[in-house]
C-alpha positions in Angstrom: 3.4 -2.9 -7.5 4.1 -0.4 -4.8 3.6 2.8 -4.5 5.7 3.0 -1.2 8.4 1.5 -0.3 8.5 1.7 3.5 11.3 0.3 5.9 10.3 1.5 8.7 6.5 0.6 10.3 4.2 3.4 10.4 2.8 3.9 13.8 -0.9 4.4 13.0 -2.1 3.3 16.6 -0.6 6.6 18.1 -3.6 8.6 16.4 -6.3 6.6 17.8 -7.4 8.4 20.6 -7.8 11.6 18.2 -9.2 9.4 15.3 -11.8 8.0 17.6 -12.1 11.9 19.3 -13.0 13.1 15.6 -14.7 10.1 14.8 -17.5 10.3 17.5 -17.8 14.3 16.6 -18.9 13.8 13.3 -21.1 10.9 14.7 -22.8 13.2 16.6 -22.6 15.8 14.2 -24.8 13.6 11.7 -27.3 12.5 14.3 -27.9 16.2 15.0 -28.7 17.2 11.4 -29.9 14.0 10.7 -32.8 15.1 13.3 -32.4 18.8 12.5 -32.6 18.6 8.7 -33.5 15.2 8.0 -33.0 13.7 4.7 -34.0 15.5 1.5 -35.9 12.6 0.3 -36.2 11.8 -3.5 -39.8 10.8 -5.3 -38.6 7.4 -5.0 -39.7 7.5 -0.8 -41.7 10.7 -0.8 -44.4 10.4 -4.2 -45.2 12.5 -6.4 -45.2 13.4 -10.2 -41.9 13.0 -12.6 -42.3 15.1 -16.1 -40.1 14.9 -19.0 -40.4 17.3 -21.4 -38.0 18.3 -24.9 -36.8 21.4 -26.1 -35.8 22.4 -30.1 -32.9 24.0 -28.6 -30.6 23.3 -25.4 -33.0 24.0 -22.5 -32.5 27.0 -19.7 -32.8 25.4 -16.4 -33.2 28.7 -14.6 -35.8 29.9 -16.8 -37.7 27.0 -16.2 -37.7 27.2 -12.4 -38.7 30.8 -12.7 -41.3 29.6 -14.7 -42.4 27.2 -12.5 -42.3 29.2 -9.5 -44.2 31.9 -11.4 -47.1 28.7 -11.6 -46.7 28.2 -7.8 -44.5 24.7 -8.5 -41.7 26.4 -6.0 -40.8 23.1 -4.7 -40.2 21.4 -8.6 -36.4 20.3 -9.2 -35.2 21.0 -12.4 -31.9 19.1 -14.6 -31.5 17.7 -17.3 -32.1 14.2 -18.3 -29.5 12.5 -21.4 -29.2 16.2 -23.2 -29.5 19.5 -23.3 -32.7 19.7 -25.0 -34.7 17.3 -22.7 -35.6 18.1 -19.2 -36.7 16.4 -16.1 -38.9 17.6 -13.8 -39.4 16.0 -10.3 -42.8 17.8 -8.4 -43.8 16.6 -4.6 -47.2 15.3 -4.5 -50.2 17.9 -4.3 -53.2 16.6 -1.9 -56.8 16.1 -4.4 -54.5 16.6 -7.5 -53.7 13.9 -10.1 -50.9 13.6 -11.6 -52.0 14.4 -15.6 -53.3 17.4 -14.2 -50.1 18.5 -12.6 -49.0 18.1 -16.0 -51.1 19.8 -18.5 -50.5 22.8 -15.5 -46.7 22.5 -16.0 -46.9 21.9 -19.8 -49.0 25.1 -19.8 -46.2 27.4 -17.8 -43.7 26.3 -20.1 -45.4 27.0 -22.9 -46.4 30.6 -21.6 -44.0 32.8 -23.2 -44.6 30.9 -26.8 -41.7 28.2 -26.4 -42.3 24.8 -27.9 -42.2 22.4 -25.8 -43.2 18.3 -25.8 -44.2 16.7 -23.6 -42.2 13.0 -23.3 -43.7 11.6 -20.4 -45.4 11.2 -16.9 -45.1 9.0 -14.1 -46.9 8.9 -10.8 -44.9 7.6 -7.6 -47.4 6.9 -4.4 -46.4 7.5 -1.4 -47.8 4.4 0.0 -44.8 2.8 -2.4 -42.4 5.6 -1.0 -43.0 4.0 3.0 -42.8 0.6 1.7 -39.5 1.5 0.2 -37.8 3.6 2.8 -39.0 0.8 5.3 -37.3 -2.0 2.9 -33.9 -0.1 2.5 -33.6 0.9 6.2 -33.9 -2.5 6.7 -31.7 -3.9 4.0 -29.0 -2.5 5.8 -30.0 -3.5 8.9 -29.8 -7.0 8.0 -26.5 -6.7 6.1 -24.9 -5.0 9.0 -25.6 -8.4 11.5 -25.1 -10.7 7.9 -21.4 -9.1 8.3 -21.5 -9.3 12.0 -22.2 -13.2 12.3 -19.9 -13.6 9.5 -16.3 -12.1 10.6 -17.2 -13.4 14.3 -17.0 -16.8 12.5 -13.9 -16.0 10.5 -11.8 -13.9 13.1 -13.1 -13.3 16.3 -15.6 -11.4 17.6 -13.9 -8.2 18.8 -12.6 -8.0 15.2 -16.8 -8.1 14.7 -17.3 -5.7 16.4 -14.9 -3.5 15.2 -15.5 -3.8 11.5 -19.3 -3.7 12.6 -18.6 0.0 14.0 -16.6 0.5 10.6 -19.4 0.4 8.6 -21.9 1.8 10.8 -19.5 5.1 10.8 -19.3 4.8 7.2 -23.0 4.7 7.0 -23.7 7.3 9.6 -21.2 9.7 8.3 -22.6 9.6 4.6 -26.0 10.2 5.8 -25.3 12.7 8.0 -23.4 14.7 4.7 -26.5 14.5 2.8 -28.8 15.7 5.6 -26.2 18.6 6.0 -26.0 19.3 2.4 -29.5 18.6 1.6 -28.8 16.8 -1.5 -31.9 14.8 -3.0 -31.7 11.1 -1.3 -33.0 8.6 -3.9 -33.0 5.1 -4.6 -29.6 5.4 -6.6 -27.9 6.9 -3.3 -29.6 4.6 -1.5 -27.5 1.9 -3.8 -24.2 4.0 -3.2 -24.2 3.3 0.4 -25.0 0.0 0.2 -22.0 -0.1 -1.7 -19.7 1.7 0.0 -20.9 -0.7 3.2 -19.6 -3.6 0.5 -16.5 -1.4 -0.3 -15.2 -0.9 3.7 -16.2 -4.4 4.6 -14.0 -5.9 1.9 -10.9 -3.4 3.0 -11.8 -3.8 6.4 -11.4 -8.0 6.0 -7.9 -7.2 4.3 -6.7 -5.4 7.3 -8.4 -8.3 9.7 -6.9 -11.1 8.2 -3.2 -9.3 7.5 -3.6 -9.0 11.8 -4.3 -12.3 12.4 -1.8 -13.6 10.2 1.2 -11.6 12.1 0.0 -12.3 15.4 0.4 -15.7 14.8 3.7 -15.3 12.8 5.5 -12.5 15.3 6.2 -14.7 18.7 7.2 -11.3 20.4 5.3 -8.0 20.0 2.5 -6.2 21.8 -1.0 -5.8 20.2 -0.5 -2.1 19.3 2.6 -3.2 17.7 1.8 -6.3 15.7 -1.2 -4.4 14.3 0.9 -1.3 13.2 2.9 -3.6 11.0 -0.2 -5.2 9.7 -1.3 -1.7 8.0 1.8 -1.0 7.3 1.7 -4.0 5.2 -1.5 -3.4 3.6 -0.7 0.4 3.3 -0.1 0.0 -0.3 -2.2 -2.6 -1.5 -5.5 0.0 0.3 -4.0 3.1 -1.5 -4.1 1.7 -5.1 -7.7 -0.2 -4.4 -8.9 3.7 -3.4 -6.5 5.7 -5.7 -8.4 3.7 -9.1 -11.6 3.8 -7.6 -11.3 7.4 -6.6 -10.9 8.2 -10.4 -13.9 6.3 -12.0 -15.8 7.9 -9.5 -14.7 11.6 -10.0 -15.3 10.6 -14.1 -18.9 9.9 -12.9 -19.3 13.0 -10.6 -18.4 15.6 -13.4 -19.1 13.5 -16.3 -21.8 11.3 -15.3 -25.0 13.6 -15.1 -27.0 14.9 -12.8 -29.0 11.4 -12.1 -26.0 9.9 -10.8 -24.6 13.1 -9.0 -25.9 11.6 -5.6 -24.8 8.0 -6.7 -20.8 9.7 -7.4 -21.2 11.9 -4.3 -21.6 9.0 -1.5 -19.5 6.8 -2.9 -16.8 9.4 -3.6 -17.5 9.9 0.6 -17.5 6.5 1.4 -14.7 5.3 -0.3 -12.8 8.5 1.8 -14.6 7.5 5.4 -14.2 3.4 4.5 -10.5 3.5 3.9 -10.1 5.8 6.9 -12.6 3.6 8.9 -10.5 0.3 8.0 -7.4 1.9 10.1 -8.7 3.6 12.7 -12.2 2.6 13.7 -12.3 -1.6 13.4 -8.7 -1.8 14.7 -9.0 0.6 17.8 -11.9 -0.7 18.4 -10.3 -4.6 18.6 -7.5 -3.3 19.9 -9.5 -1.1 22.8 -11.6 -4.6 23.4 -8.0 -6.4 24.3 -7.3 -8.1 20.8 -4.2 -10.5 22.1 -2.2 -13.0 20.5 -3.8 -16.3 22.2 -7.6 -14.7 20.9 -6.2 -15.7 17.4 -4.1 -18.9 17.9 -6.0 -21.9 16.4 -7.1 -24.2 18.5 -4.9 -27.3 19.7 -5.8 -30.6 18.7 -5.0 -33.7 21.1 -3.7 -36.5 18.9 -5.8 -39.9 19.9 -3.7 -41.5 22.6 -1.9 -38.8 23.5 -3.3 -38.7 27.0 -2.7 -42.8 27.5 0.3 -43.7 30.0 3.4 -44.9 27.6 4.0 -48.9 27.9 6.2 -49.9 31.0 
């Protein structure tokens, strides 16, 4: 199936130098509010106390935060958890205070004004458990950034490494740096979603690597820029349906999905943008701008035995 039919290559390569202009903007851009801002970090790596709580009748989320803010619980996040009569409440950790006692003083500010309300649950998050976790997923990516790294160096070559190494580490920059800027809660499920979308531009930016090598060792004449033009050319189609059915599962879960996976939808939606954008700008400028060539991809010769023996007088 194809979406486009194309006779003529699309010269992608001409946009580099502004692609990679923009690119290293936004890079910059991130690190600034990533030190700026930070991250608006979820229970999950901060600690602190998670309420549920039901309602007879569909819950007013902006009542309850006035509520709450009325009990000096300014900081509590408020939304709603499977329907509209049950409700989630997510309260940073308070020094000398346990968490049943944060409780019962929530339960009672809710229950001020003669509403009835049940309580469902309470779970405690440490914040010792929030370090070790923030620790373990920083690291997580770490490791599957040089997993990917010694892997396409073995399968290509290692400018192409490099490139689809910078590929994802844009993808990864550039997502964090929209949640610093947006300050949207960073959890454990978002902490998935870019894990994912590092999964999701490593296996678009292999498609594009291996289409490369492929024509530069099928095309005898043609420069670099050239030879990879017609490579995403090539792939142009297969990369726009991959995104285009992703794209709308993703904006199902966004509007449909709730507001546990809002962050989940919201940096995959991104990713899957910044990855397929990544794959054609960022890992092959970055080959190409290491000098990519045509005998870096040529498999080796083999010398048949004998070969090199003098032929019999």
């Amino acid at each position: 199936m194809q979406l486009l039919k194309l006779s003529d290559t699309v010269n992608f390569m001409r946009l580099r130098i502004p692609a990679m202009v923009l690119s290293t903007v936004l890079i910059l851009g991130s690190f600034v509010s990533l030190g700026v801002n930070s991250l608006n970090w979820g229970l999950d790596f901060t600690g602190g106390t998670l309420i549920e709580v039901g309602y007879e009748d569909a819950a007013n989320l902006e009542g309850i935060r006035a509520q709450l803010n009325e009990a000096n619980f300014e900081d509590a996040i408020v939304q709603n958890f499977g329907s509209s009569q049950d409700v989630l409440i997510r309260i940073a950790p308070r020094d000398g205070v346990k968490a049943v006692t944060i409780g019962e003083q929530v339960l009672a500010a809710l229950r001020a004004d003669g509403t009835k309300v049940d309580m469902r649950r309470i779970e405690f998050v440490g914040p010792n458990v929030g370090e070790e976790l923030t620790e373990q997923g920083g690291l997580a990516m770490l490791v599957a950034l040089l997993c990917i790294l010694v892997y396409v160096a073995m399968r290509f070559e290692w400018r192409f490494a490099l490139g689809s190494v910078s590929a994802l580490a844009h993808d990864v920059i550039l997502t964090l740096g929209l949640f610093s800027v947006l300050q949207i809660e960073f959890d454990l499920t978002v902490l998935a979603a870019v894990l994912a979308v590092i999964g999701y531009s490593l296996n678009d930016t292999i498609v594009v690597c291996d289409r490369i090598r492929e024509n530069f060792r099928k095309i005898r004449k043609g420069e670099p820029v050239e030879i990879i033009n017609i490579s995403l050319t090539q792939t142009l189609n297969r990369t726009i349906i991959t995104s285009l059915t992703t794209v709308l599962v993703l904006v199902a879960l966004f509007y449909k999905g709730g507001a546990l996976i809002h962050g989940f939808a919201t940096a995959l939606l991104f990713g899957v943008v910044v990855g397929t954008y990544s794959s054609v700008y960022i890992a092959s400028s970055v080959a190409l701008a290491l000098g990519i060539s045509k005998e870096d991809l040529m498999p080796p010769q083999v010398e048949k035995e004998g070969a090199d023996l003098d032929p019999m007088p």
